[in-house]
N, C-alpha and C positions, 0 to 999 in steps of 0.2 A: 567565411564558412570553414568548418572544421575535414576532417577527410568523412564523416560522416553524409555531409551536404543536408544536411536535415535542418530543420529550425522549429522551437517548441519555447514558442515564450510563456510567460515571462523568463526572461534570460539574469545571469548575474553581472553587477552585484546586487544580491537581492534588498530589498525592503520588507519590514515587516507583512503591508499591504500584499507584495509582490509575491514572499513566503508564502503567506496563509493562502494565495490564489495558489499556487503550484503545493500545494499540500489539498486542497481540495478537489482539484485536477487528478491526483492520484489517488486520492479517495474514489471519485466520481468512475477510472477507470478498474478499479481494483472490484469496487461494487456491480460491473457489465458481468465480471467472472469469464472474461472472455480473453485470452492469454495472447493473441492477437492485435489486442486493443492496449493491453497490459504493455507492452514490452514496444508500443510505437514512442512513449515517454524515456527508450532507453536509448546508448550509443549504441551501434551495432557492434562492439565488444567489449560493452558493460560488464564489470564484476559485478559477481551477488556472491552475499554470504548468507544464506538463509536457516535457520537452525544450526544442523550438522551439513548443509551439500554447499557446496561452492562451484558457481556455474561462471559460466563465461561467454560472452556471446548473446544475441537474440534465442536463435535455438534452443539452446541447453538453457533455457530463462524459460522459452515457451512450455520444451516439455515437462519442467518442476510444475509448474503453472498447471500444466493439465491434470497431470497426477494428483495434485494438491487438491484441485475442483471435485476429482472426484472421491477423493478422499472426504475432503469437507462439503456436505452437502446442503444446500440455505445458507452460505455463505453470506454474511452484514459482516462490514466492518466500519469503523470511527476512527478518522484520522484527527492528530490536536498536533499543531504548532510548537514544539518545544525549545528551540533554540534556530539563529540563523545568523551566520557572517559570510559577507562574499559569495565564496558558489558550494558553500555547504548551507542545510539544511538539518535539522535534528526534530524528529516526530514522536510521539510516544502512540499507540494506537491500541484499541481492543478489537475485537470477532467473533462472532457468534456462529458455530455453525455445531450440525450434528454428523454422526457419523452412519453408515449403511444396515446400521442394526437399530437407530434410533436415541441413542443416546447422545446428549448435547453438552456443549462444552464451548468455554468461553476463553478466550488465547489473546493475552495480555502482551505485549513488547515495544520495543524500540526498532526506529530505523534511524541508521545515520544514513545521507547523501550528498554524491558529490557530481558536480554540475559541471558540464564544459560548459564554452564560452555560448555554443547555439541551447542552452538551457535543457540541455538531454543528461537524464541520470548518467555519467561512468561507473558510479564506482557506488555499490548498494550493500550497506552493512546492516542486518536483523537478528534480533537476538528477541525470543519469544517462548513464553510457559505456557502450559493450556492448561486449564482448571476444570473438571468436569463441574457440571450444570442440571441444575432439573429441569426441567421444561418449564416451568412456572415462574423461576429467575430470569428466564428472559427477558431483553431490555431493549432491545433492537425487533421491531416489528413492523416496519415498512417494508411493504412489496418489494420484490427482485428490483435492484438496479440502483438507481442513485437515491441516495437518504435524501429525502425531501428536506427543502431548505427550514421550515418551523421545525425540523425534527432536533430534540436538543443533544448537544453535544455529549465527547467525553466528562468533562468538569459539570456540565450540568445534570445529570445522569449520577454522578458521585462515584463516578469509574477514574 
């Protein structure tokens, strides 16, 4: 066990199989929108690099998180598999959400991840554009929480 004491498999070195489940698993927690649930997949002092903030720790993870939620409201996102060796992990993802006056927008990026040995994020690098949206380009329409499994992906969607 690591100084963390936590375990979150699948653990590394990954496989493809083993990738696309721990990319799903953070999809599955990202889509709760519950920052709580978010940051149980991390070490308790995880980097993130997310746009412009650089956080460190569970906390300063959870309270971007909050802000964010409430910033972005109807929050979907699509997580895809882009790349994996050892205990890194590379994702490309899209999201959907609107903001407090109503207008929606769809926010395209990358995450890089890097994995201790008990399969917990350290070290979270995101790099993300938002695109405003009309309401009618929407593309993501499944209920609050986790995209149902027949719901088609990023590549099928032609995102």
């Amino acid at each position: 066990m690591n100084i963390n004491d936590e375990f979150r498999p699948p653990v590394p070195p990954f496989t493809r199989e083993t990738a696309m489940q721990k990319v799903r698993m953070a999809e599955d927690a990202w889509n709760s929108c519950d920052p709580q649930q978010v940051v149980l997949d991390y070490t308790i002092d995880s980097q993130w690099r997310s746009r412009v903030e650089f956080s460190k720790g569970r906390e300063e993870i959870i309270r971007l998180l909050t802000r964010k939620w409430v910033r972005e409201q109807e929050f979907r996102i699509i997580k895809e598999l882009w790349a994996y060796e050892n205990n890194r992990i590379a994702v490309r993802f899209a999201y959907e959400w609107r903001d407090y006056v109503g207008n929606w927008f769809r926010s395209y990026g990358d995450e890089n991840w890097e994995f201790d040995a008990n399969g917990l994020v350290q070290k979270r690098f995101a790099s993300i554009n938002d695109m405003p949206i009309e309401e009618s380009e929407r593309k993501f329409h499944w209920l609050p929480g986790r995209r149902p499994e027949d719901y088609p992906g990023l590549s099928e969607l032609g995102l």
